[in-house]
N, C-alpha and C positions, 0 to 999 in steps of 0.2 A: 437511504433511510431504511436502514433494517437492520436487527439484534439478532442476539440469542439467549439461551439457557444463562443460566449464571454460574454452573458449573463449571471447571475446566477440566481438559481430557489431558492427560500426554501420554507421547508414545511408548514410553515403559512397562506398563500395564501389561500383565499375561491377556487380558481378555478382548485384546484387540487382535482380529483375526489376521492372519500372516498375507492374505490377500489385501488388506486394508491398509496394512503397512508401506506394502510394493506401493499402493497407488500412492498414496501419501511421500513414499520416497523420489516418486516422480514430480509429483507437482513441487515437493520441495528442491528438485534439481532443474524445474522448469520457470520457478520464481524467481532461482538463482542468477539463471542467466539472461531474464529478464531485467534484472534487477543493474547489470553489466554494461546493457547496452543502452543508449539515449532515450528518453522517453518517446521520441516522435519514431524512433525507430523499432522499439516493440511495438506501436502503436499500429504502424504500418507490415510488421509480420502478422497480426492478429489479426488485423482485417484482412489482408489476403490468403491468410490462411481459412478463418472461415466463410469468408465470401465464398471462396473455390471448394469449397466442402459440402458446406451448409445447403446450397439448396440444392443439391442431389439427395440429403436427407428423409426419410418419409414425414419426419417433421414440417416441411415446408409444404408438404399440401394444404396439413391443418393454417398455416398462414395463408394460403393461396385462397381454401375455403374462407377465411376470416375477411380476407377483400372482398372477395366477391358478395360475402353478406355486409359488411359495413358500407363500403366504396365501388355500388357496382356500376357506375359509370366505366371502372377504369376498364381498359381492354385485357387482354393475357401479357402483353408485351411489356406494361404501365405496370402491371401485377411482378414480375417476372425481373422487373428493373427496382420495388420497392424491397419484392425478397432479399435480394441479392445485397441492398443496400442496410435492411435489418443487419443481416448476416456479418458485413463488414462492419457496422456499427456496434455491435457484440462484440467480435475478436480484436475491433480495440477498444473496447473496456477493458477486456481481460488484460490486456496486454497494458494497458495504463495503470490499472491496478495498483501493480509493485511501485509506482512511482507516485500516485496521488498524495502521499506526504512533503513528496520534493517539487510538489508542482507551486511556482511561486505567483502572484495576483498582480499582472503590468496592464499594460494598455497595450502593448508590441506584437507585434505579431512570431512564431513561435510556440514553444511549448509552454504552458502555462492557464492562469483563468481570469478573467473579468466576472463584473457583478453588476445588475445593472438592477433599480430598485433597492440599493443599500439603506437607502435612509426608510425603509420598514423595519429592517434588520435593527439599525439604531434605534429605532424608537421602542421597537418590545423589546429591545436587551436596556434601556435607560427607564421604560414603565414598570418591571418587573411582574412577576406573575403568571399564571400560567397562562401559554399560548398553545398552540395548536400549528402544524406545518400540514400541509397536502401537497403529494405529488404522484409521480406513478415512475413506470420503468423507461423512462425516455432519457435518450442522450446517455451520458454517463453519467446516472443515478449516484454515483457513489461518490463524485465532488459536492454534493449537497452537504453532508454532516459538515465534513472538515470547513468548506468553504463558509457553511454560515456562521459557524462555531467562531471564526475570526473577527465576526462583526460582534460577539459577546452573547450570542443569541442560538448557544450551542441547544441541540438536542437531544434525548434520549429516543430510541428507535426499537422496535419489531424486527425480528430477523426468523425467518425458518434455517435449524444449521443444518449444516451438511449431513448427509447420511454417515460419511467418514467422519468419525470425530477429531482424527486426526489433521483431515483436510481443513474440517472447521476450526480447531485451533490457529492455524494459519493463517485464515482469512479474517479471525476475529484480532489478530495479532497486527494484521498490518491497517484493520480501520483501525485500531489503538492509537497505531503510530500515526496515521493521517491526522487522529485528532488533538492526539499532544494531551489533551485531560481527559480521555474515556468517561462517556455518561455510560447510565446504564443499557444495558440489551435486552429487551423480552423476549422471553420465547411464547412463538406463536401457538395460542392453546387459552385455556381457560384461566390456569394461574397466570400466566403473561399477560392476559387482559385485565384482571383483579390487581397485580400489580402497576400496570401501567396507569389503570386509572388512580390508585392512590398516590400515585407519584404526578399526575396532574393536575389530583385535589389540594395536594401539600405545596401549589404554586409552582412546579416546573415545566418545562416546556415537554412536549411530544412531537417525534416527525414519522408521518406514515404513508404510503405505499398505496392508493386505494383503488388500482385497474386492475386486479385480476379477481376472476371470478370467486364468490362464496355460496355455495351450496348452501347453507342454512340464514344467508342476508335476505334483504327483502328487495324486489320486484324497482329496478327502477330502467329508464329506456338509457341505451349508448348506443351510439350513428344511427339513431329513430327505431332499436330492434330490445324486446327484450332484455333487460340482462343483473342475473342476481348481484346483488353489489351490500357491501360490507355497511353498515348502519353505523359502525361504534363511534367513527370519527365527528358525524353529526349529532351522534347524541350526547358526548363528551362536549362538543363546543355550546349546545343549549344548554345542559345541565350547569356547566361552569361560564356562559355569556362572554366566555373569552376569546382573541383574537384568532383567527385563520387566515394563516397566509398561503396563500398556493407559487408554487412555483415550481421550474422545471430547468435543466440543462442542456444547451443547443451546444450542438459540436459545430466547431468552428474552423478545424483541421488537426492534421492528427497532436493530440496531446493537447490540442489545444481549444478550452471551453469556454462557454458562458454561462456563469447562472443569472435566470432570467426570475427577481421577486417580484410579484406582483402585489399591490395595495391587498389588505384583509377584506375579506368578502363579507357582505350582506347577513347576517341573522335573521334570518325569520321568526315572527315571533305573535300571532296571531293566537294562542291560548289554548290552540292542540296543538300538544307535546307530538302527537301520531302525525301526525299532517307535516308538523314545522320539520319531523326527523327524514319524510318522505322527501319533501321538498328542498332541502339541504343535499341531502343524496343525490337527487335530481343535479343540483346548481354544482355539486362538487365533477360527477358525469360528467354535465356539457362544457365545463372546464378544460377538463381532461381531453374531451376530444376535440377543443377547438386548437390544443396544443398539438395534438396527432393530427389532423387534417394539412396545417402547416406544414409538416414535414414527416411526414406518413413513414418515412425509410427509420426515423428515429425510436420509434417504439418497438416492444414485444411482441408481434403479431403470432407467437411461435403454441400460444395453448389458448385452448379452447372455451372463448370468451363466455360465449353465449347457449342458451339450452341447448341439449341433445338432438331434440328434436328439427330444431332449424339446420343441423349440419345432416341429420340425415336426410332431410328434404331437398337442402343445397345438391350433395353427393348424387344424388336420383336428376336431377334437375340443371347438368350445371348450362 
């Protein structure tokens, strides 16, 4: 579930620096031969490639700190085992990537994905109108678009692009081809939000992203601490009274997923709008983390969730 700009870049352009090209020319000869080899089998370079990287990274304290404040029952060892397990769960996504348009929906075991909660998917692609999707960075986030899109119940998504525009071309190329009919992309910002919501006034659907932190959201609690979180999503389903479905993707082995739809959540609806958008926030949260406690190794644990303050306390304290 994530967009971008609606520009496109390519690499002919003078004003694309000759450093950005080189990287660009790497990833375009690293998607290549991804793209070569079997999907279980990039699956499984990318997890061992990042696993055996990733948490010697200085990034994985910031995860290390994120346990110990969300999950501090765990020990260092329980800590140490989920890293490791983020890490692999990253390096195959990347590594699934290039193939999520060739991944086909069996029951078999293999590369491939299941659905399970379809008959939501069918009923707001046969009610029409605008709906609303909630998820976060779990699993392989990115079998979401394409796999709901086949139930008729495609969406349009929020993306931050790459800093390479080059790179970003790339990536916006191959969700393309996962989707077979491209919705549109927002870019995360103020016109992206202007657009996106008149695109869910004029009855279409929205899928969004809502576990990482926002600086300028309002105050709501995740794993009982803290934590600024994004408002737009609940105040878009009050204003339009329309359906939210949350879901999320379980890896099941390599290349091979589940999307997991859950029935449309509760509306709050008590006569403050301030309250109903607080409380929604709230309900979207503990969501979220009833999904991550499940399977703690599956999420983003890699930036920094929660106020400044609580990690420098944590860091003094551990």
């Amino acid at each position: 579930m994530t967009s971008a700009s609606s520009s496109s870049t390519t690499d002919k352009g003078p004003s694309v620096p000759f450093l950005m090209k080189l990287e660009a020319l790497a990833a375009r000869g690293a998607l290549r031969l991804l793209r070569q080899i079997r999907p279980e089998t990039a699956s499984n370079i990318g997890g061992k490639l990042c696993s055996g990287i990733g948490p010697l990274l200085p990034v994985s304290k910031v995860a290390d700190t994120n346990l110990r404040l969300a999950m501090p029952e765990l020990n260092k060892a329980e800590r140490k085992r989920i890293i490791k397990g983020v890490w692999d769960n990253l390096g195959r996504t990347v590594g699934e990537f290039p193939h999520i348009a060739s991944l086909k929906e069996d029951t078999s075991a293999g590369p491939g994905f299941e659905v399970t909660g379809k008959e939501h998917l069918l009923a707001v692609a046969k009610s029409g109108g605008p709906v609303l999707f909630v998820s976060g960075h779990i699993g392989n986030w990115e079998m979401l678009p394409p796999g709901v899109a086949k139930y008729g119940a495609g969406f349009a998504s929020f993306y931050r692009a790459a800093a390479n525009p080059l790179v970003d071309r790339m990536i916006r190329d191959l969700r393309d081809a996962a989707m077979q009919d491209p919705l549109p992309l927002f870019a995360k910002g103020a016109k992206g939000a202007k657009d996106a919501l008149r695109w869910v006034a004029t009855g279409h659907r929205l899928g969004m992203l809502v576990d990482q932190k926002m600086n300028d959201g309002i105050e709501a609690r995740f794993f009982s601490r803290p934590a600024m979180t994004a408002p737009a999503l609940a105040a878009m389903a009050l204003k339009f009274r329309c359906p939210v479905i949350p879901g999320h993707v379980q890896r099941l082995g390599p290349a091979r997923l589940r999307i997991v739809v859950e029935p449309p959540m509760t509306l709050p609806d008590t006569g403050n709008r301030q309250n109903d958008v607080a409380a929604f926030t709230q309900a979207i949260n503990d969501r979220l983390e009833t999904w991550i406690r499940a399977r703690p190794e599956s999420w983003l644990w890699l930036h920094r969730r929660w106020p400044k303050e609580l990690y420098r306390a944590s860091n003094q304290y551990k």
